[in-house]
FISE-503506 format. One line per 10 residues: number of its first residue (from 1); for each residue x, y, z of N, C-alpha, C. Coordinates in steps of 0.02 Angstrom, whole numbers, plus 32768, in hexadecimal, padded with zeros to 4 digits. Layout:
NUM) X Y Z X Y Z X Y Z ~ ...
***
This chain:
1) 8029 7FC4 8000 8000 8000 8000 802B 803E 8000 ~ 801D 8068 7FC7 8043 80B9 7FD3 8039 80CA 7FFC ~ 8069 810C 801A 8059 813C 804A 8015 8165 8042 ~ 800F 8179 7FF5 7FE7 8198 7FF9 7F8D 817E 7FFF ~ 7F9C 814C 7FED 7F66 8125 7FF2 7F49 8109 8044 ~ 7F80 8102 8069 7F7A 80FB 80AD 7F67 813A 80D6 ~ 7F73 8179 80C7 7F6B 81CB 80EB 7F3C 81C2 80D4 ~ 7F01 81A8 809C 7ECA 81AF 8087 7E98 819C 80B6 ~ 7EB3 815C 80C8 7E85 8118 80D2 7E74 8122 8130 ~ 7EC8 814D 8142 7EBE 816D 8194 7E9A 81B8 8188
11) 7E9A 81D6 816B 7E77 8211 8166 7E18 81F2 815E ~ 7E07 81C4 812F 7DC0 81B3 814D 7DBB 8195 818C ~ 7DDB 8175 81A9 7DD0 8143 81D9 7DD5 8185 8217 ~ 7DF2 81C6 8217 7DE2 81EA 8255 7D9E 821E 8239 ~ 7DA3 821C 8205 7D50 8239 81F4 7D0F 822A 820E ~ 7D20 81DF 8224 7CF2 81AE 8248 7CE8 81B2 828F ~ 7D20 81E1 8293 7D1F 81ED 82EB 7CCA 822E 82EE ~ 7C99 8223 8301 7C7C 8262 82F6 7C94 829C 8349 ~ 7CA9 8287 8385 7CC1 82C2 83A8 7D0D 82D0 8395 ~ 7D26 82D6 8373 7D5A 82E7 8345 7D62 8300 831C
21) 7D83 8353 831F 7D89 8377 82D7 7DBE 8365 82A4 ~ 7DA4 8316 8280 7DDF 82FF 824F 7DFA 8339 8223 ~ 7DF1 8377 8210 7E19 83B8 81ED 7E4D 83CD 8220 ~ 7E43 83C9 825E 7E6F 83F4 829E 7EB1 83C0 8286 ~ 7EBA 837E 828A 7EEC 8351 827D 7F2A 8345 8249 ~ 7F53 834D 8243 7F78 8348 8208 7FA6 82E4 8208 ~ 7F96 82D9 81D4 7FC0 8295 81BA 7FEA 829C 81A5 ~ 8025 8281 81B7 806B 828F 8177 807A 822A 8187 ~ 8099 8218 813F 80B2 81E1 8147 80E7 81C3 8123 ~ 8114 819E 8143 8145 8184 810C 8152 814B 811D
31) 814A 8112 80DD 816E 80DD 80EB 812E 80B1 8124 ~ 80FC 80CB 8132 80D9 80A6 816A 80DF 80D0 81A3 ~ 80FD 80FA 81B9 8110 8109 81F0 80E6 8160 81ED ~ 80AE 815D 8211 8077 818A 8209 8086 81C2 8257 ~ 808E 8223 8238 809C 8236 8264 804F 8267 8267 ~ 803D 8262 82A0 800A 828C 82B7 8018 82CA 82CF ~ 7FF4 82F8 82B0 7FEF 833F 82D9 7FBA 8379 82D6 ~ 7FC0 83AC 82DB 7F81 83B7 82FB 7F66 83CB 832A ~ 7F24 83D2 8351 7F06 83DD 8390 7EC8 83CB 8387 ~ 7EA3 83B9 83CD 7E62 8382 83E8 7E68 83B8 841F
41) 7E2A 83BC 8444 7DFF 83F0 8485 7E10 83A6 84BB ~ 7E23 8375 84C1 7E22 8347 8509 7E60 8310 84E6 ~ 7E70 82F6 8527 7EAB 82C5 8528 7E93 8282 8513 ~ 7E3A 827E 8516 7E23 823A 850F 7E1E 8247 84B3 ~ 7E12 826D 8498 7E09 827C 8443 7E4E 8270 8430 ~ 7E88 827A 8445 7ECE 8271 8439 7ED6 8232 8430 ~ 7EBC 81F2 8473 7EB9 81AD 8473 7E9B 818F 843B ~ 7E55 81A9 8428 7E20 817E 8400 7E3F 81A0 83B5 ~ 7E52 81D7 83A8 7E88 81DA 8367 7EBF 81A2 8357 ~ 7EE8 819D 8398 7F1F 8175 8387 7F0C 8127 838C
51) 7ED3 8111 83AF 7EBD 80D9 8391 7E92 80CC 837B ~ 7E79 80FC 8342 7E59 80F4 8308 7E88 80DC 82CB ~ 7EC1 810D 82D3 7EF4 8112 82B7 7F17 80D6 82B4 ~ 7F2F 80A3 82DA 7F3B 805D 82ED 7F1B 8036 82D1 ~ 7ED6 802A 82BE 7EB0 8010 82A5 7EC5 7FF6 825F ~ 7EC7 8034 8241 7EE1 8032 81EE 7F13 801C 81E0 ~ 7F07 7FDE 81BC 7F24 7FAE 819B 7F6C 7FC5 816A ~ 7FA6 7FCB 8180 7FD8 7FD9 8149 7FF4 8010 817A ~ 7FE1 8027 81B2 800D 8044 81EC 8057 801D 820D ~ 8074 802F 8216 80BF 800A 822A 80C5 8026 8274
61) 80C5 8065 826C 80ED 808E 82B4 80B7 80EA 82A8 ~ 80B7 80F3 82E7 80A0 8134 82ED 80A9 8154 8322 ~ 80C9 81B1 8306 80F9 81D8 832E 8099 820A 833A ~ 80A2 8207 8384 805B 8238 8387 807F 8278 83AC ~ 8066 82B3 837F 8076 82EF 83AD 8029 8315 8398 ~ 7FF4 82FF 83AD 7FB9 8316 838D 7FB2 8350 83E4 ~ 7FAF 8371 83DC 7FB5 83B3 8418 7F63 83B2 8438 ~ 7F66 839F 8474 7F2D 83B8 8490 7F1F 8403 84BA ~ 7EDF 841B 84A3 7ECA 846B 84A2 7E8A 8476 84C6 ~ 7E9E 8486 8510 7E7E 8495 8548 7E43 84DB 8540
71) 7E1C 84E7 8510 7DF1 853A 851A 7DBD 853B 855F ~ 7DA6 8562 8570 7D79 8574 8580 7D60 855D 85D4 ~ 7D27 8532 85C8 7D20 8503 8616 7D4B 84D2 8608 ~ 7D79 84B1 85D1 7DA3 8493 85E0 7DDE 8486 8612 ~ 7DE1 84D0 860B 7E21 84DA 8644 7E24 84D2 8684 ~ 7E3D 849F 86B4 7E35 848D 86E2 7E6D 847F 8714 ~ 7E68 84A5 8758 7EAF 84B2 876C 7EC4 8450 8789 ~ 7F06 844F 879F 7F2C 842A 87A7 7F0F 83FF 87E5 ~ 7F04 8430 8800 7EE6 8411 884B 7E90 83F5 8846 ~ 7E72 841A 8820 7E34 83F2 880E 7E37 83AA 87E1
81) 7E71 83A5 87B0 7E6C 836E 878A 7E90 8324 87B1 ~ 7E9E 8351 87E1 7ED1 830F 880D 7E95 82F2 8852 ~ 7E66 831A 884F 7E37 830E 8895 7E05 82CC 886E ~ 7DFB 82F7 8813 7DC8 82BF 8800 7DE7 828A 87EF ~ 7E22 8284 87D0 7E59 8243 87D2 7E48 8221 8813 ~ 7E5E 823D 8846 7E45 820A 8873 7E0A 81E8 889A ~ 7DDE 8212 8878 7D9E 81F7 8887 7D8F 81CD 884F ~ 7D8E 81D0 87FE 7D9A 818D 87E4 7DAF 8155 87F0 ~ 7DEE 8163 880D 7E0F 811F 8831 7DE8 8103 886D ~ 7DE0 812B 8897 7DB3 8115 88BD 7D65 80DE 88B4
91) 7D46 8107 8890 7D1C 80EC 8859 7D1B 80A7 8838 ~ 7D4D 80A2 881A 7D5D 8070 87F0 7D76 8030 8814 ~ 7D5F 7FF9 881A 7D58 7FA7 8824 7D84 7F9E 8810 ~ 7DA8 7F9D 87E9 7DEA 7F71 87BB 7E25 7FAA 87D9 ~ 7E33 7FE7 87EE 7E58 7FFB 87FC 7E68 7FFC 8842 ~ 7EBB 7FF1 887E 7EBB 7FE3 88A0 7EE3 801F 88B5 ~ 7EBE 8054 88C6 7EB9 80AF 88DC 7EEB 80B2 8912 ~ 7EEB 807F 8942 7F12 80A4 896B 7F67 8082 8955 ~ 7F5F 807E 8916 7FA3 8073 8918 7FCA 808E 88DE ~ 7F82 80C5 88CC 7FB0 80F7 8897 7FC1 8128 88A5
101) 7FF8 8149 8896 7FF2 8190 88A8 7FF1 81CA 885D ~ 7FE5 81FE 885A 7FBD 821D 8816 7FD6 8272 8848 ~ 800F 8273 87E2 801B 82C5 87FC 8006 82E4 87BC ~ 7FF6 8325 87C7 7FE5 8340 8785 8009 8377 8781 ~ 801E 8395 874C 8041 83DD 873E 8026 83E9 86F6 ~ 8003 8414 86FD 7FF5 8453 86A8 7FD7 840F 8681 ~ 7F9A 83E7 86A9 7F6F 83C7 8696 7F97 8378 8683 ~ 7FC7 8380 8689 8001 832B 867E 7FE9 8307 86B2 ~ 7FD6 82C8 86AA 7FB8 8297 86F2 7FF0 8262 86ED ~ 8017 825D 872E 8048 8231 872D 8026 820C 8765
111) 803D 81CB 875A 8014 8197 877C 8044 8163 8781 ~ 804C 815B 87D3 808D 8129 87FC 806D 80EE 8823 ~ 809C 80CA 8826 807C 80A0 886B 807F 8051 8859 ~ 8074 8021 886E 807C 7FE5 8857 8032 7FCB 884D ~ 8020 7FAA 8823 7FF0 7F74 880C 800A 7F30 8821 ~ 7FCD 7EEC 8810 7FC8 7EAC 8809 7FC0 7EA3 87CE ~ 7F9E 7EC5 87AA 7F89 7EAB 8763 7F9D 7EE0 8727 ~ 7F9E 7EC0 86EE 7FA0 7F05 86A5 7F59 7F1F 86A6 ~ 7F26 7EF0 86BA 7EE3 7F21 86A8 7ECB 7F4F 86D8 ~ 7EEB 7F31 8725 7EEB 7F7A 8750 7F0B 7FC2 872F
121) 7F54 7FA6 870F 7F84 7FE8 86FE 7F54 8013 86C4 ~ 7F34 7FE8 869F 7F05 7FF8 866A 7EC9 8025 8685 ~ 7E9F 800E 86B4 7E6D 8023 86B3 7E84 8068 86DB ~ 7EA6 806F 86FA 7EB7 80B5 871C 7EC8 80DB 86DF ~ 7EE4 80D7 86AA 7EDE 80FD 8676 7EA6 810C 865D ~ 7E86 80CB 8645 7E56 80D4 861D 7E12 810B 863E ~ 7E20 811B 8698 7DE2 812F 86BE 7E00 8183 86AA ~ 7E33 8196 86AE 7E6C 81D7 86CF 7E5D 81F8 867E ~ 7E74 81D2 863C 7E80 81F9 85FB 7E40 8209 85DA ~ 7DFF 81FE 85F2 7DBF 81FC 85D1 7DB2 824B 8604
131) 7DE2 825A 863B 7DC7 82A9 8663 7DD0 82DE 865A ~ 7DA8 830E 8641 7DA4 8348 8627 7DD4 837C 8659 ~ 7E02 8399 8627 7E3F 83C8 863F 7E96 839E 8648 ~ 7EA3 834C 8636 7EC3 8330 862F 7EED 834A 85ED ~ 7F2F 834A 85E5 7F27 8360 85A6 7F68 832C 858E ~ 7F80 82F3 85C7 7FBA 82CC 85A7 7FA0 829C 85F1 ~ 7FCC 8259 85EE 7FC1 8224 8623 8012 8205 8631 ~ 8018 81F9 865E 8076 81D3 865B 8062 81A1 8691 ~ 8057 8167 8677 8049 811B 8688 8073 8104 86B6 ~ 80B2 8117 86E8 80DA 80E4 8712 80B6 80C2 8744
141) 808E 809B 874B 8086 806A 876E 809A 8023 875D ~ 80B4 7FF6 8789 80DD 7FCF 8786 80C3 7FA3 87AD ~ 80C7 7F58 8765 80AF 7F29 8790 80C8 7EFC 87A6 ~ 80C6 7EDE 87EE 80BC 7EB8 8814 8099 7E8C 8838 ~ 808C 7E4F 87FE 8056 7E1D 8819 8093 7DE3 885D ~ 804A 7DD2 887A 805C 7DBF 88CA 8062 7D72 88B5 ~ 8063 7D58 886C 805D 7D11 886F 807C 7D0F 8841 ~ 80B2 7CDB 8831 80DD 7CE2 87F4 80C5 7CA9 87D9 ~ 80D8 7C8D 878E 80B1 7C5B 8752 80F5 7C47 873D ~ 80FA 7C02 873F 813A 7BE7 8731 8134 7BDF 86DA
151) 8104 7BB9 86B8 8101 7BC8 8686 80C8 7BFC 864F ~ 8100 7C3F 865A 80D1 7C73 8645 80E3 7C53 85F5 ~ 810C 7C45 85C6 810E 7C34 8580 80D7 7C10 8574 ~ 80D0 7BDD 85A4 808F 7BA2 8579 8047 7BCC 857E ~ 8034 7C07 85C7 7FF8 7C10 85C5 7FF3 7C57 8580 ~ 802E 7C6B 8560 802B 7C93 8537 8018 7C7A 84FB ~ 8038 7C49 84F2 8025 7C19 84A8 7FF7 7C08 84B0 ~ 7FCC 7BE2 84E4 7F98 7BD3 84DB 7F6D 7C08 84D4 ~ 7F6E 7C37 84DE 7F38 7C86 84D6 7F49 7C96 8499 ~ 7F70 7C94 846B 7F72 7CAB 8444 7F67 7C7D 8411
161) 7F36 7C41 842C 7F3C 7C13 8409 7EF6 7C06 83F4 ~ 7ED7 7C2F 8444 7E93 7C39 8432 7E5E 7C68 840E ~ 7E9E 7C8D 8406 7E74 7CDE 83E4 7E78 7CC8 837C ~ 7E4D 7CD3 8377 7E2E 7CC0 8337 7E48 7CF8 830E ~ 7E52 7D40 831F 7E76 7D7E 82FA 7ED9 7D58 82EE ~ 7EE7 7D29 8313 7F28 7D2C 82FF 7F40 7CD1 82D5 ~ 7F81 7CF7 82C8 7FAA 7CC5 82BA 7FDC 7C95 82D8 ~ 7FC6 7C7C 830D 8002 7C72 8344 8052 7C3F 8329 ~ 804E 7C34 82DC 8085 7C08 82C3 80BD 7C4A 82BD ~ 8098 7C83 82BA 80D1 7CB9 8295 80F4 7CE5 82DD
171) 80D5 7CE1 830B 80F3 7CEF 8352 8118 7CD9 837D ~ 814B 7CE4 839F 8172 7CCB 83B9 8170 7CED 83EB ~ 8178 7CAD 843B 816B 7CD0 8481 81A4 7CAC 84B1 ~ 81C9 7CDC 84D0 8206 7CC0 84FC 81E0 7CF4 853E ~ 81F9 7CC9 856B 81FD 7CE1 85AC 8229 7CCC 85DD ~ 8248 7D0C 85FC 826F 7CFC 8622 827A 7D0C 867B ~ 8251 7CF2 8698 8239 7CD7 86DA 8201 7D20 86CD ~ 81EF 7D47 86DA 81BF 7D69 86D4 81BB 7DB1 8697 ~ 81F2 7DA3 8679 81F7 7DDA 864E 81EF 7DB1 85F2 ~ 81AF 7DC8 85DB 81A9 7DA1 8598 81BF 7DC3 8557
181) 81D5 7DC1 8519 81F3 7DCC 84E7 81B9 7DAE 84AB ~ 8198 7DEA 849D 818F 7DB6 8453 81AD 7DDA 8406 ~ 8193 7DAF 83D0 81BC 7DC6 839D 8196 7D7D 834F ~ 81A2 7DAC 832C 8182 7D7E 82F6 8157 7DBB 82CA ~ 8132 7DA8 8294 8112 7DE3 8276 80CE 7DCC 829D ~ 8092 7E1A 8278 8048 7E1F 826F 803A 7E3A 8232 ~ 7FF7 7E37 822B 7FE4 7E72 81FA 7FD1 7EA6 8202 ~ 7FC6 7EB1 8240 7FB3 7F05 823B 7FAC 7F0F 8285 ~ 7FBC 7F4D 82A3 7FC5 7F5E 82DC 7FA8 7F55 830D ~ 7F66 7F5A 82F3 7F31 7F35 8338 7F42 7EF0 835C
191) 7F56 7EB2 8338 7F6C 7E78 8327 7FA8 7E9C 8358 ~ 7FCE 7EBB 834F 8013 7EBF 8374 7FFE 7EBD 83BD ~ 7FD2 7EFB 83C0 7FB0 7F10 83FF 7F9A 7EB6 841A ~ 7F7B 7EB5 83FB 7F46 7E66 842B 7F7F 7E2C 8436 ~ 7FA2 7E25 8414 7FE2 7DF4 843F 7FFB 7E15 848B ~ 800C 7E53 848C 8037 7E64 84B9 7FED 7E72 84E7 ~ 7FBE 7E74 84DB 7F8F 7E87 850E 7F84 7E2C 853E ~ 7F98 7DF8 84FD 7F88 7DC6 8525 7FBA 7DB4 8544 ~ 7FF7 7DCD 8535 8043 7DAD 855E 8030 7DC9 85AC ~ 8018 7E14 85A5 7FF6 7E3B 85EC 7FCE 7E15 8614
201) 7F9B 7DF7 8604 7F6D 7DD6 860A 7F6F 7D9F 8628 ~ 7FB4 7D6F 8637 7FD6 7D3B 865F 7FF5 7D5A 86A8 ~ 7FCA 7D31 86CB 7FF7 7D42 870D 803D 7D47 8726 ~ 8062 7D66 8737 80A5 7D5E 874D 80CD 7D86 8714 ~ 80AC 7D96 86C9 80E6 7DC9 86B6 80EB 7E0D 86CC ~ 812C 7E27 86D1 812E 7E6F 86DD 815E 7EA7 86B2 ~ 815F 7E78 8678 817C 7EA9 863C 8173 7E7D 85FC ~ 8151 7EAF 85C4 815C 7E8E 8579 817D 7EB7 855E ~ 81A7 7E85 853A 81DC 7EBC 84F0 8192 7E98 84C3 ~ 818C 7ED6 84B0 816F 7EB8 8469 8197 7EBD 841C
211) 81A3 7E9B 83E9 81D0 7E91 83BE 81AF 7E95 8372 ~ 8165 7E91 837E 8148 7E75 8352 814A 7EA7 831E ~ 8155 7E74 82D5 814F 7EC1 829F 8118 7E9A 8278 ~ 810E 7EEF 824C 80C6 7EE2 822D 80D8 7ECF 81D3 ~ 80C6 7E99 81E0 80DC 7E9C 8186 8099 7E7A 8159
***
């Protein structure tokens, strides 16, 4: 697929966004490697761009500097966005609050502390970047599950053995006592995404290299 044919094919696919001003956005691309820029009114329109953007088939790599642009009642001081941060957390079942800690500066939400799981580390994002006056997120939470999995390789293969979107002959999975490596191709980035979401997804890991290229 050309470049130009690919800036085409991502330029409809954010048209489709309807709370998104797909004109505010600029595409540049070379080679596969798609750079975003631009400006979006919230930090959560920034997210649902760049994985809209992921979606499209013939993506390799993508540099996002799409600028988020605070007007009006948007603007929300530091100390208010950090009170409702933690009342989300609070809130939220899957997140384990008293063991994050959440600083904010000029709307940046940095977020510390240790987890058990990737979908705890997840869902504290996923609650914090959907909040109006956010305008970036910095993910350090670090996990630490309380039960370690002697064979995290076999429960990876087998998951990836069950998902009907993949190819599991073209993947390759090493692990080494809790830190996993994969590597092998996909076809398209989402596919990249859903391996490494399932290597997460096994108890006892606490780091993926992901390797995987898209061909």
């Amino acid at each position: 697929m050309s470049d130009l044919t690919l800036r085409r094919n991502i330029l409809d696919e954010l048209e489709f966004l309807p709370h998104i001003d797909a004109a505010a956005i600029g595409v540049a691309i070379e080679d596969g490697v798609v750079v975003l820029s631009g400006h979006v009114k919230t930090y959560a329109q920034k997210i649902a761009a760049q994985r809209a953007v992921k979606q499209v088939k013939g993506v390799r790599a993508i540099a996002d500097e799409i600028e988020v642009r605070l007007t009006g009642m948007s603007a929300i001081d530091d100390g208010m966005i950090a009170s409702r941060c933690l009342d989300l957390i609070r809130w939220s079942t899957a997140v384990p609050g008293d063991q994050i800690m959440i600083n904010v500066q000029q709307g940046w939400v940095t977020l510390e502390g240790d987890v058990e799981w990737q979908y705890e580390k997840q869902a504290a994002q996923n609650a914090i970047q959907k909040l109006d006056g956010v305008v970036g997120l910095n993910n350090l939470l670090v996990i630490k599950p309380k039960a370690s999995v002697r064979d995290i390789k076999k429960l990876i293969d087998e998951a990836l053995t069950r998902s009907a979107d993949l190819d599991p002959s073209k993947i390759h999975v090493s692990a080494d006592g809790d830190q996993v490596r994969l590597e092998g191709t996909v076809g398209r980035w989402l596919e990249r995404k859903t391996v490494e979401q399932a290597a997460w997804s096994v108890p006892g890991v606490r780091n993926v290299e992901n390797h995987l290229r898209i061909a």
